[in-house]
C-alpha positions as CSV (number, residue, x, y, z in Angstrom):
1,X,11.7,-0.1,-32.1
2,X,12.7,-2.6,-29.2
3,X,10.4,-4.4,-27.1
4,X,10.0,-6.5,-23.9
5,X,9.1,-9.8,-24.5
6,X,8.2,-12.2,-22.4
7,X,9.8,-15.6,-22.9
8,X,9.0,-17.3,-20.7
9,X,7.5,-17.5,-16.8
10,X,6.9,-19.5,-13.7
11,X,6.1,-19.5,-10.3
12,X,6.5,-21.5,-7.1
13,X,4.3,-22.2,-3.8
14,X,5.3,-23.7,-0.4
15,X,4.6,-27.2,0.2
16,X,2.8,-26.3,4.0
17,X,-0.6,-24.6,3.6
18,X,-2.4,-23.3,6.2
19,X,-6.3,-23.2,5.8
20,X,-8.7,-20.5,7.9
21,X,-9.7,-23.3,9.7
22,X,-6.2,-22.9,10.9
23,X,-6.3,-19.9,11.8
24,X,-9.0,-20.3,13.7
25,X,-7.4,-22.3,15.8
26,X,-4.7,-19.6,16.6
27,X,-6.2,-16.5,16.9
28,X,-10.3,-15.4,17.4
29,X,-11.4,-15.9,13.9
30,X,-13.4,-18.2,11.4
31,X,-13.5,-19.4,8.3
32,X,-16.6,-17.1,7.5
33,X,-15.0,-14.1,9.1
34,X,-12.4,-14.5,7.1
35,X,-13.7,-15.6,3.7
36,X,-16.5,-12.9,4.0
37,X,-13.8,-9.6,4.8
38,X,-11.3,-11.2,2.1
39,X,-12.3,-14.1,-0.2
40,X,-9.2,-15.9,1.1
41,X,-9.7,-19.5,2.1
42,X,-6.0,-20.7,2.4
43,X,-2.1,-19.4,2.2
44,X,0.8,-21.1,1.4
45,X,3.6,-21.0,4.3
46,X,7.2,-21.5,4.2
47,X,9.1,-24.1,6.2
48,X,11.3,-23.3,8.4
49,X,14.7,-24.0,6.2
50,X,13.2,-21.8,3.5
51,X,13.9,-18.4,2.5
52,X,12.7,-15.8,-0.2
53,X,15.9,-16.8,-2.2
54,X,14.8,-20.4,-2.1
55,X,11.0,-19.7,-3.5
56,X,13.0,-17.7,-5.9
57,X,15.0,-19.7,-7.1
58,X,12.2,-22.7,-7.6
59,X,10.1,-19.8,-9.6
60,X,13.2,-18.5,-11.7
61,X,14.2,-22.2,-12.4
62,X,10.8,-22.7,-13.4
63,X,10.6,-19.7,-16.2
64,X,13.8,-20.4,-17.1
65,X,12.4,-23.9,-18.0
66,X,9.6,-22.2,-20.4
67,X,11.7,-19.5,-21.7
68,X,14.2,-21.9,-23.8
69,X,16.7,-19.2,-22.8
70,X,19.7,-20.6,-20.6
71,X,20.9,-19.3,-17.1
72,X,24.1,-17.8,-18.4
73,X,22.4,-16.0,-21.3
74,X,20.9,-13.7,-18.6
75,X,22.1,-10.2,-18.7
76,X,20.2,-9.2,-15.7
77,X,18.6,-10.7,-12.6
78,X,16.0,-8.4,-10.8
79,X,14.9,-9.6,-7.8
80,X,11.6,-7.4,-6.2
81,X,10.9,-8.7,-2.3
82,X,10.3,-6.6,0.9
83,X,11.4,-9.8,3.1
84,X,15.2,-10.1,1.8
85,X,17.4,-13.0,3.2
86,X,19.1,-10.9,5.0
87,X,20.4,-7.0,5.5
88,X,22.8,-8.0,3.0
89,X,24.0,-9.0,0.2
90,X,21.4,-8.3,-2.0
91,X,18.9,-11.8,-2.6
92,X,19.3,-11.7,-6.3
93,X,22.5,-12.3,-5.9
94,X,22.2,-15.5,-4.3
95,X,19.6,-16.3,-6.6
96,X,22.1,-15.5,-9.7
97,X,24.8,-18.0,-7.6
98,X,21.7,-21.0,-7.4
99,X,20.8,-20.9,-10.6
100,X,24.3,-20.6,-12.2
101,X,23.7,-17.2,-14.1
102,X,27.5,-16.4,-14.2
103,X,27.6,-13.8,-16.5
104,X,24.4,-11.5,-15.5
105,X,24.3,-8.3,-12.8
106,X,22.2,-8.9,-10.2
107,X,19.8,-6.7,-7.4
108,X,17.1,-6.3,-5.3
109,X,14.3,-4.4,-5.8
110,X,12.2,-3.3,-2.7
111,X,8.4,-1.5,-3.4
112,X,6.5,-3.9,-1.5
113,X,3.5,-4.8,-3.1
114,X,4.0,-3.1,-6.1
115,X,7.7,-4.7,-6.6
116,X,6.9,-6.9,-9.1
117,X,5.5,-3.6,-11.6
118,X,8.6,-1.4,-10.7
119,X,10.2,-4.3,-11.6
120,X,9.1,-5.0,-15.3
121,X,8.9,-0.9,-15.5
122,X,12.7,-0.8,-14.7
123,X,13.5,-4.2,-17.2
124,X,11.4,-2.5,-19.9
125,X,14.0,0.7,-19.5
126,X,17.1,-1.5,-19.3
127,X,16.1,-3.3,-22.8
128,X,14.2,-0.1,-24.8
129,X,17.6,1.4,-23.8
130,X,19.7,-1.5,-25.6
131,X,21.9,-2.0,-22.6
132,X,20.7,-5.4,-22.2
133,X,18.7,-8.4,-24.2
134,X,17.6,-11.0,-21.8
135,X,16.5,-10.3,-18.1
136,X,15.3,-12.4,-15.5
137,X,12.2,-10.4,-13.0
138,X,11.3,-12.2,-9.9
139,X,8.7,-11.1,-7.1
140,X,9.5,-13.5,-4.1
141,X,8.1,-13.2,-0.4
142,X,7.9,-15.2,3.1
143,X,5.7,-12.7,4.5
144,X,5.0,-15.4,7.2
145,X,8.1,-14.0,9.1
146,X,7.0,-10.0,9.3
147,X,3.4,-11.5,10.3
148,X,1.6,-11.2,14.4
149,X,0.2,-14.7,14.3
150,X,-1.8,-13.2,17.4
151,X,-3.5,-10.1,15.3
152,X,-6.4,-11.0,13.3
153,X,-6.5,-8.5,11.2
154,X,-3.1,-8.9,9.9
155,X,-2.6,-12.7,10.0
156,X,-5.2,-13.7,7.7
157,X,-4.4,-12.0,4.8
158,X,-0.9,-12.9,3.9
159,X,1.2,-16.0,2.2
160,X,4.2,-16.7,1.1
161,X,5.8,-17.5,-2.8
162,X,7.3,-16.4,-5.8
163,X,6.6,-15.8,-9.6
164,X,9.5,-15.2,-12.1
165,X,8.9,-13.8,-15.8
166,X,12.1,-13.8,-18.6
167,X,12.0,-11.1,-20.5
168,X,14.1,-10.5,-23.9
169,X,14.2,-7.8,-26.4
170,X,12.6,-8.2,-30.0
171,X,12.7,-5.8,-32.9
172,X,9.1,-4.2,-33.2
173,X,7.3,-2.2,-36.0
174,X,3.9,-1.6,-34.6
175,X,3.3,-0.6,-30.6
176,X,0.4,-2.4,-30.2
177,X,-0.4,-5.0,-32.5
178,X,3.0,-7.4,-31.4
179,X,4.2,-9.2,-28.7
180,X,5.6,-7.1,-25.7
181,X,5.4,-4.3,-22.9
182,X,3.2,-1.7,-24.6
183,X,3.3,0.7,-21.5
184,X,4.1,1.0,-18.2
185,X,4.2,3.9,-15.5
186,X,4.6,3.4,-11.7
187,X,3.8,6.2,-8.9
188,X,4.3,6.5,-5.0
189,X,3.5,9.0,-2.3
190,X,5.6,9.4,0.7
191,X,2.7,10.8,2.5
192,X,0.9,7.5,3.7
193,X,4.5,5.5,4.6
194,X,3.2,5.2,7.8
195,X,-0.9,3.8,6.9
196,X,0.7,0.7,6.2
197,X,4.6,-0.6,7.4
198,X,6.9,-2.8,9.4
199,X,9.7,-1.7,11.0
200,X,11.5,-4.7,11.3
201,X,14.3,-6.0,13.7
202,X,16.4,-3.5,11.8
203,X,15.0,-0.2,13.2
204,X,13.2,-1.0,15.6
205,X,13.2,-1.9,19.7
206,X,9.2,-1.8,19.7
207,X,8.4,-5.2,19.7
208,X,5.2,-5.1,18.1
209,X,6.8,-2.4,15.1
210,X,8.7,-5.9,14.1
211,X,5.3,-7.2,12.4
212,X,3.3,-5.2,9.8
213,X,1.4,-2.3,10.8
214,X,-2.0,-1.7,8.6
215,X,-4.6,1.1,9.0
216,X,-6.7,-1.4,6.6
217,X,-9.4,1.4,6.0
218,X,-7.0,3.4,4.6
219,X,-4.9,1.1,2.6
220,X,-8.4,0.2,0.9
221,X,-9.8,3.4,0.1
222,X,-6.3,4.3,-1.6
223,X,-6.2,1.0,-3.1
224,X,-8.9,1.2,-4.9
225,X,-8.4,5.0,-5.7
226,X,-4.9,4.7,-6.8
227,X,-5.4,1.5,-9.1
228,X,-8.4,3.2,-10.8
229,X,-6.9,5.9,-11.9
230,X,-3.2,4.2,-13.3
231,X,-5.3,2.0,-15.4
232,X,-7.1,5.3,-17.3
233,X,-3.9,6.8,-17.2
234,X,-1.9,4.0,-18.7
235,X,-4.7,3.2,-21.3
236,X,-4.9,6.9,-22.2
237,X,-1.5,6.8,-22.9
238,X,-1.3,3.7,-25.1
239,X,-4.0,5.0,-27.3
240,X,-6.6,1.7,-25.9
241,X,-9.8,1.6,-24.2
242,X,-10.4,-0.9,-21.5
243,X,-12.5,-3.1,-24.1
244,X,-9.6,-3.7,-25.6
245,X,-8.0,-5.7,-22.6
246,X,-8.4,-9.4,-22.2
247,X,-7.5,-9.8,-18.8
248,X,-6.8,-8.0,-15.9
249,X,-4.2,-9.5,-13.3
250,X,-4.2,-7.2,-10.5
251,X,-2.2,-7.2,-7.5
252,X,-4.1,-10.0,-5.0
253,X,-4.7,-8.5,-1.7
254,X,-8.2,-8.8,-0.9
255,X,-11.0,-10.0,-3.1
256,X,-13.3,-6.8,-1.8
257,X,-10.3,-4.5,-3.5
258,X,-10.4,-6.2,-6.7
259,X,-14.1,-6.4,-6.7
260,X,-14.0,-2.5,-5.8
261,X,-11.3,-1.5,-8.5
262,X,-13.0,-3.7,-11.2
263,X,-16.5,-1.9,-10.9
264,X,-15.0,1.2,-11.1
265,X,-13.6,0.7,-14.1
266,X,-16.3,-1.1,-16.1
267,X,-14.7,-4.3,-16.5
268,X,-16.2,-7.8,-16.3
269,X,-14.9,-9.6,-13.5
270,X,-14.8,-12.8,-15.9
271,X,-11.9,-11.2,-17.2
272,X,-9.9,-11.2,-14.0
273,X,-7.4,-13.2,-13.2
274,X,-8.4,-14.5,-9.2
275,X,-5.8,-16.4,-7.4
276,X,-6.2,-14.4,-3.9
277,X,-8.3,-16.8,-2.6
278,X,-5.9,-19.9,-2.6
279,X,-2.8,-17.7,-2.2
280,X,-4.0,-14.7,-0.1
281,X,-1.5,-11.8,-0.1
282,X,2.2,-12.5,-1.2
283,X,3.4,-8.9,-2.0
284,X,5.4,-8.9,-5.0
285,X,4.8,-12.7,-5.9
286,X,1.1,-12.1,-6.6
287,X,0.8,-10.8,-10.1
288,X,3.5,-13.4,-11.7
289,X,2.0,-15.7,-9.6
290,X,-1.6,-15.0,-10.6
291,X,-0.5,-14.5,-14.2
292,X,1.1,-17.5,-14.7
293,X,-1.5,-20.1,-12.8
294,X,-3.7,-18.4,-15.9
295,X,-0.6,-19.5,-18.3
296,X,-0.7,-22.2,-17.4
297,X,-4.2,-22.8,-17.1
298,X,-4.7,-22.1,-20.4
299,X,-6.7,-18.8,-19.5
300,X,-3.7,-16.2,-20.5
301,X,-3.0,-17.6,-24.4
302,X,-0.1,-16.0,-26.6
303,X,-1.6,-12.3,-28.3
304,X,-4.0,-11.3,-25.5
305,X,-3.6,-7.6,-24.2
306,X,-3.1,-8.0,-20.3
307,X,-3.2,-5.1,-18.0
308,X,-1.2,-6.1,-14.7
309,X,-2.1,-3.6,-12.1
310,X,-0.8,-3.1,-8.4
311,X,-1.0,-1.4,-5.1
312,X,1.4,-1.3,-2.0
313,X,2.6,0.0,1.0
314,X,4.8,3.5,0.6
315,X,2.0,4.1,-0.8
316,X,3.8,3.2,-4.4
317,X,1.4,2.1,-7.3
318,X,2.0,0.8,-10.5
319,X,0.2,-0.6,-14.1
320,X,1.2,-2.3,-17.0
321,X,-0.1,-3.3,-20.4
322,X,1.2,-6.0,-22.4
323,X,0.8,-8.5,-25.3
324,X,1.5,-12.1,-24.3
């Protein structure tokens, strides 16, 4: 049996941050409005002569770095981010040019929120298949640019950054008592494409359709729906019980979310990995992110069952258990 490994990770926040207080000063908020709806205090922002592939390449460098594994050993390059450089080409590509990964394929991966699962889901395939050993997954966003610094209820949830993992493919002889994806299964629904989307200038002579549209009562209710019910059905299908996870590093939108999903499924919310708060909301950056601050930390430590759950726009949702 082959399995995913991962070798090694890292992640990378903007220098600029931008409190509530700042907010505040833009649009008719507060810090307590805002902390209260969200549990998010501050956001990392972009300046202006950065772009996604630039907070990707400072993440991929970084879990390069850990990983031991060099640049041009990389078979493959997967890059998940709904706020590309450009149309095209792709940002992994320009990523795989940065970071001198001559000899790997490269391409983007776009399911918003939930990019950074479908991501790990589609790396897992690519090595259980044998087609290739060592891939590099990055979830990298400036969400700062798709964002009506004049709507409220948009504005204050969002940040921009990137987390990278390396993954490499190990011989295995048990599915869950080694290092390694143990399972993964991701889901969308067509249906609700238009509870929570942005248009962009690509499609679009609606000025306000070029910043995100949320119906936010929606995208919770679903949320917390949707997330519940991947985790049973991911855990039923590994053969573990949620005792048996050591932490959960779900998808950071909203601190109410996580607080929803987490009751729902019995687990102790001192076993969740909470970066929302600092970061707010960066899409596909958030579980890398979150995941390796707890690295790093020294929360997350090598043979602890993780489940990495996430929600996004589409609607597409995803989960994933693994042993670090």
């Amino acid at each position: 049996m082959i399995k995913s490994i991962i070798k090694g990770s890292g992640s990378y926040l903007p220098e600029k941050v931008l409190t509530n207080h700042d907010i505040a000063k833009m649009v008719d908020t507060s810090h307590e409005w805002i902390f209260e709806r969200t549990g998010i205090t501050q956001r990392h922002i972009a300046s202006d002569n950065q772009f996604t592939s630039d907070l990707a390449y400072e993440a991929a460098l970084k879990a390069i770095e850990s990983s031991g594994i060099h640049a041009n050993e990389l078979d493959l390059i997967l890059l998940a981010t709904s706020t590309p450089d450009q149309v095209f080409p792709s940002t992994a590509v320009k990523v795989q040019h940065m970071i001198g990964a001559k000899e790997s394929a490269a391409f983007d991966l776009h399911a918003v929120c939930s990019g950074f699962v479908y991501g790990l889901t589609t790396a897992n395939a690519f090595i259980k298949t044998g087609e290739y050993k060592k891939i590099l997954v990055i979830g990298a966003e400036t969400y700062s640019r798709i964002i009506n610094w004049k709507d409220r209820s948009t504005c204050i949830l969002f940040g921009d950054g990137a987390g990278a993992f390396i993954l490499e493919a190990a011989e295995s002889t048990d599915d869950n008592l080694s290092a390694g994806i143990l399972k993964t299964r991701i889901k969308s629904d067509g249906q609700y494409a238009d509870k929570l989307y942005c248009n962009g200038s690509s499609s679009s002579n609606d000025e306000d359709d070029r910043y995100i549209q949320m119906n936010g009562r929606e995208v919770y209710k679903h949320a917390v729906e949707k997330q519940t019910s991947i985790v049973n059905s991911v855990l039923l299908s590994s053969g573990l019980t949620i005792d048996k996870i050591d932490w959960f590093v779900p998808h950071q939108a909203n601190l109410r979310i996580l607080d929803a999903t987490a009751k729902k499924l019995n687990f102790p919310k001192e076993k969740i990995i909470i970066t929302v708060g600092e970061h707010a909301n960066t899409s596909s950056a958030s579980i890398p992110i979150a995941m390796d601050c707890a690295i790093k930390d020294g929360k997350i430590k090598r043979g602890d069952v993780i489940m990495l759950v996430s929600f996004g726009s589409g609607f597409t949702w995803g989960a994933t258990i693994l042993r670090y």
